[in-house]
N, C-alpha and C positions, 0 to 999 in steps of 0.2 A: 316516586320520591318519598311520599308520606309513609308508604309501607318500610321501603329499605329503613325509612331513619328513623321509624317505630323500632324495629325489628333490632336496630345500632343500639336505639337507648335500652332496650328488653336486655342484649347481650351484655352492656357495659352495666347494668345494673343489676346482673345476674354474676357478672367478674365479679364486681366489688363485694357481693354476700358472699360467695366465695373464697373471698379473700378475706373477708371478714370473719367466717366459720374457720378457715385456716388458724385464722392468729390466735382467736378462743380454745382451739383446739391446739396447738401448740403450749398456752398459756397453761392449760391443764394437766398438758403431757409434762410440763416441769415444774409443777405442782404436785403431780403425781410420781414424778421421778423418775416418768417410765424411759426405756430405754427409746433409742433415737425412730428405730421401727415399729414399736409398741403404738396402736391406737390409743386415746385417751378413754377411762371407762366414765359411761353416763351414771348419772344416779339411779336411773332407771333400772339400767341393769346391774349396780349395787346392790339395789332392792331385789330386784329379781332372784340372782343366783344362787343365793342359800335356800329357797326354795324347791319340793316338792323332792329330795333325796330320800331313798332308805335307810334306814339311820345304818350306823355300821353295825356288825358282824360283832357281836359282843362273849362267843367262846372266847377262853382264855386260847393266847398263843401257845404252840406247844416247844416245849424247849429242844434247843436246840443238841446234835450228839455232842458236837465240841465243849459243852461245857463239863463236863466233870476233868479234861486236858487241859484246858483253861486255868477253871479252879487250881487245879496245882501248880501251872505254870507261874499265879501268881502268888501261891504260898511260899515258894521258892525264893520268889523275885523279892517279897517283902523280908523273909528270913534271910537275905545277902546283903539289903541294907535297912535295918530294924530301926523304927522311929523315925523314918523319913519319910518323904512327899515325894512321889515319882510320877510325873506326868508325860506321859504317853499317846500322844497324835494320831490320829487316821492318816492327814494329811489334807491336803485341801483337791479342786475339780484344777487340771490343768487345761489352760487355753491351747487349742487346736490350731484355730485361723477365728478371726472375727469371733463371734458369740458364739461361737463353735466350740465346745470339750472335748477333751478325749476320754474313752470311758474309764471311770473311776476305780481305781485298785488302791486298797487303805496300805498304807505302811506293813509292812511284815511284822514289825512288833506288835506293833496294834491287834493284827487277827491272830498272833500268837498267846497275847494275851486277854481279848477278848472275846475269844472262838468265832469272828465275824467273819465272813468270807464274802466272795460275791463280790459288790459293789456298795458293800455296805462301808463305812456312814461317813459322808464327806462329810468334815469339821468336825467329829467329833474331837473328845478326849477324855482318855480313858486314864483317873486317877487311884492311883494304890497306894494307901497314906494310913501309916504305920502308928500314928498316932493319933488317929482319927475314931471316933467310935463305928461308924462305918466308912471300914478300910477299903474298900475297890466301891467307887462311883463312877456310873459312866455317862459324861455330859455330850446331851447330841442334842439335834434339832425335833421336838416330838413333832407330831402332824397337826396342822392345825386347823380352827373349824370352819364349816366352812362358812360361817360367816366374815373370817377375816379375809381380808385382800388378799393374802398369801396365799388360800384356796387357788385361786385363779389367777393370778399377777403375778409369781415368784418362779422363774423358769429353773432356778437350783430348786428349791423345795415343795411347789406348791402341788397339789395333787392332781390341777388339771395339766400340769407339763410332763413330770417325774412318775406320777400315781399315788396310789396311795401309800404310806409314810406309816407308822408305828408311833402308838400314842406311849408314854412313859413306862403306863403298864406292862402293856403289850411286849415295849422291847424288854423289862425286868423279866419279864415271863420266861423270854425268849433264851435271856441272856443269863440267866440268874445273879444278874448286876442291879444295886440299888443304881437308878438312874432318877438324875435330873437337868432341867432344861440349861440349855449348854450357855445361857445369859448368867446365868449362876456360877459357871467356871472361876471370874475372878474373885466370889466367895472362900474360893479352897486354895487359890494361890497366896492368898495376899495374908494371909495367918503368918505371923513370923517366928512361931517356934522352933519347927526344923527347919532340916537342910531341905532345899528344893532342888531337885534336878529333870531336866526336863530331854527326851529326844530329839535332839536341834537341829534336823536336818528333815522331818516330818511335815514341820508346821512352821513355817518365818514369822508369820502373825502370832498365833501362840508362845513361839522361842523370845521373840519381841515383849510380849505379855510378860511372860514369866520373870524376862531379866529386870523390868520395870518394878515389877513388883518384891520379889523376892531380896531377903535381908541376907541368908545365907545360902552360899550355891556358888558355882562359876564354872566358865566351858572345862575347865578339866574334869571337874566335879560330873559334868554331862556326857563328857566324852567315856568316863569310866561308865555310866550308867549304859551307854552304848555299845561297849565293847562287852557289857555282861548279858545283856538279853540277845546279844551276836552268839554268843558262845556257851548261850543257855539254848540253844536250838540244836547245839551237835550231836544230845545223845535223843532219839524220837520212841515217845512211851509206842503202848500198842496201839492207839488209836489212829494215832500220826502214820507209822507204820502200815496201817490197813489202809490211809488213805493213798498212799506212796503206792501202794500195791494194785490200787483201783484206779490210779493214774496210770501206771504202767500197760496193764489190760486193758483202759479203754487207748492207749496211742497206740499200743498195737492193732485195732480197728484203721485207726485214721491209716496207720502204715501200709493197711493192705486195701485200703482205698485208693490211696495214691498206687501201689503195686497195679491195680484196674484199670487204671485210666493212662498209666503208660504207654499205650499205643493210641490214646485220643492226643496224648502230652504231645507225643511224637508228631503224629498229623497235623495237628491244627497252628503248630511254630508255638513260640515263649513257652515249653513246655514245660518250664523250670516256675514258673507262674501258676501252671494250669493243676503240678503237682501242689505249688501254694493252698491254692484256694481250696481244694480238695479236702488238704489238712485242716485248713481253720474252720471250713463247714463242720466236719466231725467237732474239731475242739469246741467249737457254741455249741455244736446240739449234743456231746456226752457231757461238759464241762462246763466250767467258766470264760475258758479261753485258750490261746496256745500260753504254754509258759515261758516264751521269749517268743523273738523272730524268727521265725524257720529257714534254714539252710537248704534252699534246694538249688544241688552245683551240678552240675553237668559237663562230662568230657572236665576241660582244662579249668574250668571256674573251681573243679571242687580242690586247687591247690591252692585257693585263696579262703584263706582260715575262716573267716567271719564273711562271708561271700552272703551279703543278703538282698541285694538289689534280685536275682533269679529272675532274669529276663531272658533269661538264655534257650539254643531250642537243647531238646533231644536228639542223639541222633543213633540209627541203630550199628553198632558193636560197643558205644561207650560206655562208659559207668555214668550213672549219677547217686551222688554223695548228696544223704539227706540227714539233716539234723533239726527234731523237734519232737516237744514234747506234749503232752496236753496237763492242763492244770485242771482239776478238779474244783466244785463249786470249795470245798476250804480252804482253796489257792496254794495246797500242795501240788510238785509239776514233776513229772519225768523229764529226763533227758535221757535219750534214745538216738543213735547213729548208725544206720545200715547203708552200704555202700553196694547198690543193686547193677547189676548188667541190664540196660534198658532192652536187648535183645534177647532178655534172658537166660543169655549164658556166657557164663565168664569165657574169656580168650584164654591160651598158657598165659600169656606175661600177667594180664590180671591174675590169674591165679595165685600165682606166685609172689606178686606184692601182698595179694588179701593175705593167703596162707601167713606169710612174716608177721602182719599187725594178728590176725588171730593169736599166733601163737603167743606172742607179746602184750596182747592182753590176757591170755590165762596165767602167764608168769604173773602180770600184775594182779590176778587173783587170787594166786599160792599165798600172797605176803600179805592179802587185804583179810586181816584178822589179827584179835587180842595178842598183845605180844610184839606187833610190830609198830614203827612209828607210820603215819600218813604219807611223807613222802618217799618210802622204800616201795611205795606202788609205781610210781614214776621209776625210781632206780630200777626193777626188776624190771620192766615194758622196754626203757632206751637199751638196756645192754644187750637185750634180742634183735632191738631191731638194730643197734650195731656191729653185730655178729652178723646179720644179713647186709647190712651193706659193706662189710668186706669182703664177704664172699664172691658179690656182683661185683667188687674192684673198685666202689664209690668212694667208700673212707679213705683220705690221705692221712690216715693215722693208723695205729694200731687202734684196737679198742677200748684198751686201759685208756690210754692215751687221750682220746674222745671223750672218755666218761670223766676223765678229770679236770677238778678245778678249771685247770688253765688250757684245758682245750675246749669239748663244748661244739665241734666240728660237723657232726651229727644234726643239730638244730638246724641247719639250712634246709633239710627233710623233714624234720618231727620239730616244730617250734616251740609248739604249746606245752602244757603238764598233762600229765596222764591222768589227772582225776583232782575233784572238787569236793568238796562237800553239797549236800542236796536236800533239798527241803520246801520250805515256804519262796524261798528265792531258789531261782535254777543254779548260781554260785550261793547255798545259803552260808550264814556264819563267817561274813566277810569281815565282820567288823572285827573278829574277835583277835587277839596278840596272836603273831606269828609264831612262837612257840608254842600253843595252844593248837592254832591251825594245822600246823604241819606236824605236832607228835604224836604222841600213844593212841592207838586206837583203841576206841570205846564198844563194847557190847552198845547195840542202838544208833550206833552212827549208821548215816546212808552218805555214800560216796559214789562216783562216777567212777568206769574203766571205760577211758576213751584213746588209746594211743594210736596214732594215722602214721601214714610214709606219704609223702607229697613230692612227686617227680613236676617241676615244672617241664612246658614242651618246650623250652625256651633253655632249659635246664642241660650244656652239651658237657658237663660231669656226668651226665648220668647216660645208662646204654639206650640204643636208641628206640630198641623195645618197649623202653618203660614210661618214654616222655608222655606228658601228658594221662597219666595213673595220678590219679589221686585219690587212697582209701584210708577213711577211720570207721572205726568200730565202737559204738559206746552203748555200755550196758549200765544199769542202776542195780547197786549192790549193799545188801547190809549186813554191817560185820554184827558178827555174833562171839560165841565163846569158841566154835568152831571152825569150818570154815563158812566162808561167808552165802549169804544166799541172793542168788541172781532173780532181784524184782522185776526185771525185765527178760526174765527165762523163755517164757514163751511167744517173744518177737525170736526167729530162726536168725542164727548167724553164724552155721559152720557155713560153707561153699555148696558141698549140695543140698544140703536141706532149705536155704538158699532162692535156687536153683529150681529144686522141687514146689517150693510153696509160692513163687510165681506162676510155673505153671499149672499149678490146681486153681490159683486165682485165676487166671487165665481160663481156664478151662471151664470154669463155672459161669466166667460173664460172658461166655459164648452159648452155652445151651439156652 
C-alpha cells in the first residue's frame, strides 16, 4: 500500500508540474505571439542562436538580365503619367489550407516592372514617383539579423523557414532599384502633392493603405493606371522575346517527355495524371513552373475546353489533347497544344478532323501580321473550319450564314477564340480596352493560334465517325513587319511529322 500511494503522490505531483510547465508555457507562447503550434523560445536559446554563424557572403550581387527591360518599362510608364505617384504591388503569400501557402507568383505588373521573377518578393512594392527625386524605389522586407527573432520565428521571412533573404543592398544590386525597408512605404504614400494611383487588385492591404492616405486619386484613376501597364505588355522588346522563345524550347522537352511515358500513361490507368506530372517535373526543373494548369484530355475529355481535373485513362487508338506550357524563371510562359494518337497513329477520321484545324490555323497565320486587326485571326481559322463542316453535312446553315452576326452555329464545335495575346500572363494584356485588345497588330506582339473542332460522342449531329474527336492545335507566334514567326516551330504539328517524332521518341526509350 505504502508503495502504490507513494508512487499515486510521485504521479499527481509530477501531473501538477506538468500542468504547471503547461500554463507557463502557454503564458509565453502569447507573449510571444507565436502561432498555436509554435513551441515557446527559452532565453537560453535566445542567447544561443545568433551564435557561431559565417558571417554572410559579402561579393556584391550580380544584376540581374531583366533590368535594362525593366528600366524602360518604367521610363515609359512614368512618361504616360508625368508627376505622379504609381504604386505597384507584388501582391501578398495566398492561404492554401491551414498555415499552408501556395507558392508565391508576384503580380504581373510587378515583375514587368521590376524585372523579378521566380517567387520574388511577397509584400513588396514597387513605387515610381515622378516627382520624387528618386523616382522608382522598391519597398520590401530586407533580411534580417540574425540576432532578431525574425531569424528563427518568422515562417514568411525568417531565414531559418524561407532561407536566406537579400539585404537592401544586395536586392539594389540585383535590381538596380533604390530600395528601402517596406515599413517606410507609408513615407511615400502619404506626401499629398500628386495624384496617387495604385494596382487594386495586387494588394487589399496596400489598396486599403493608399486609399487612407492619399488626398488625390480614386478607383477610376486606378482602374486607368491598370488598363495602361495591361496594354503596355502587347508590344515585347528583344529580351522579352528571347525569353518567349526559351519558354517555348524548353515545353517542347516537357512535350516529348510526356510523348515517352505514353505507354507507361497507358498501363498503369489515370494516364491523363501520369502525362501531368511528367509535365510539371520538366516545368520545376527547366523553369519556374507550368504557366497555367495543364490540359491533359483523353478520348472524349479533350471535347471539354478547360478539361483540368485529368484523371482520366489512356487508351490505345485515341487521341489525347494536351495543353501546357512552361514558364520560365522571368514568368514568361508558352502556350503550346498538340493533339497526339496515344497509339501513335492517327486513324482516317482523326485525320481528317486534325487536317481541317491545321489547315485553319495556318489561314489564321496568313492574317497574324502588320496590317491586319487581332481578331481577323479568329475570322480566318472559323471560316475553314466552316467550310469543313459543310462538307461533312454538319452546318445547318450556309457558311456565310454561320459566320454572321446572327448565326454563330459553328460555336457548338469551335467555342473558344482562336488566339490570345501571350506574355507574362498565359492570356496576357487582359486588362487592356477591348479596342486596343482586338485591333492593329503590332510588330512585337506574341499571340496564340489555337483553333480545335470538338465532336462530342454524345454529339448525334455529327457522323458517327467523328464522335468522340476532339483536336486543337496551338502554336505561339510573333507578329512582325512580315509574316509572322512561329516561337513554337520546333514542337512538330503537321500529321506525319507527328507521327514520326513519336516514334523516334519511342524508339530511343527502348534502346
Amino acid at each position: 500500500m505504502t508503495e502504490v500511494q507513494s508512487t499515486t503522490n510521485s504521479s499527481s505531483t509530477g501531473d501538477r508540474h506538468t500542468e504547471e510547465d503547461a500554463a507557463a508555457q502557454l503564458a509565453v507562447a502569447e507573449e510571444q505571439k507565436l502561432p498555436k503550434r509554435q513551441t515557446p523560445f527559452s532565453q537560453a536559446f535566445v542567447d544561443f542562436i545568433p551564435t557561431g554563424w559565417a558571417p554572410y557572403d559579402t561579393a556584391p550581387e550580380q544584376q540581374l538580365d531583366s533590368v535594362p527591360s525593366a528600366t524602360a518599362h518604367r521610363d515609359a510608364l512614368a512618361a504616360r503619367f508625368p508627376g505622379e505617384r504609381l504604386v505597384i504591388p507584388a501582391g501578398t503569400l495566398v492561404r492554401r489550407n491551414n498555415d499552408c501557402d501556395y507558392p508565391f507568383r508576384p503580380n504581373s505588373a510587378f515583375a514587368y516592372y521590376t524585372g523579378l521573377g521566380t517567387d520574388r518578393e511577397p509584400n513588396a512594392v514597387l513605387v515610381v514617383d515622378g516627382s520624387a527625386e528618386s523616382r522608382d524605389v522598391l519597398y520590401f522586407k530586407p533580411r534580417a539579423p540574425r540576432t532578431d527573432r525574425e531569424f528563427y520565428a518568422d515562417p514568411t521571412y525568417g531565414e531559418m523557414w524561407v532561407g536566406k533573404r537579400e539585404s537592401l543592398a544586395e536586392m539594389s544590386a540585383m535590381t538596380g532599384l533604390e530600395c528601402r525597408d517596406i515599413s517606410r512605404l507609408q513615407e511615400a504614400v502619404s506626401a499629398s502633392d500628386p495624384q496617387v494611383r495604385v494596382i487594386r487588385d495586387a494588394d487589399p492591404g496596400i489598396t486599403e493603405t493608399v486609399d487612407s492616405l492619399r488626398l488625390t486619386g480614386s478607383e477610376e484613376a486606378d482602374q486607368e493606371l491598370y488598363e495602361a501597364t495591361s496594354a503596355a505588355r502587347f508590344c515585347k522588346d528583344q529580351w522579352e522575346i528571347g525569353q518567349l522563345r526559351q519558354a517555348c524550347r524548353k515545353s517542347k522537352v516537357g512535350f516529348e517527355a510526356m510523348i515517352e511515358q505514353i505507354p507507361a500513361a497507358v498501363a498503369n490507368g489515370r494516364g491523363e495524371r501520369w502525362l501531368e506530372g511528367t509535365f510539371n517535373l520538366h516545368a520545376r526543373h527547366l523553369g519556374n513552373n507550368v504557366g497555367y494548369g495543364s490540359i491533359c484530355a483523353a478520348g472524349d475529355n479533350a471535347n471539354t475546353l478547360h478539361w483540368m481535373r485529368n484523371d482520366g485513362d489512356l487508351r490505345p487508338g485515341e487521341l489525347v489533347l494536351i495543353d501546357a506550357g512552361i514558364e520560365v524563371d522571368s514568368l514568361y510562359t508558352a502556350d503550346i497544344t498538340r493533339t497526339l494518337p496515344v497509339s501513335g497513329r492517327f486513324s482516317p477520321a482523326q485525320r481528317k478532323v486534325y487536317q481541317a484545324v491545321l489547315e485553319a490555323q495556318d489561314a489564321a497565320a496568313a492574317v497574324a501580321r502588320v496590317g491586319h486587326d487581332h481578331r481577323e485571326i479568329h475570322q480566318a481559322a472559323i471560316r475553314v473550319i466552316c467550310e469543313y463542316l459543310a462538307e461533312w453535312g454538319i452546318l445547318p446553315v450556309s457558311v456565310d450564314e454561320a459566320l454572321s452576326p446572327e448565326g454563330g452555329q459553328f460555336r457548338r464545335w469551335m467555342v473558344h477564340g482562336t488566339s490570345h495575346h501571350l506574355g507574362l500572363d498565359v492570356h496576357d494584356c487582359s486588362e487592356a480596352a477591348r479596342k486596343d485588345y482586338s485591333g492593329p497588330l503590332k510588330a512585337g506582339m506574341t499571340v496564340s493560334d489555337e483553333p480545335g473542332i470538338y465532336f462530342k460522342k454524345s454529339d448525334l449531329l455529327v457522323p458517327e465517325e467523328f464522335r468522340g474527336i476532339g483536336i486543337r492545335i496551338e502554336d505561339d507566334i510573333l507578329i512582325t513587319d512580315g509574316d509572322c514567326e512561329w516561337l513554337s516551330k520546333d514542337t512538330p504539328r503537321q500529321i506525319d511529322e507527328v507521327e514520326d517524332w513519336m516514334a523516334e521518341i519511342w524508339g530511343r526509350s527502348t534502346k
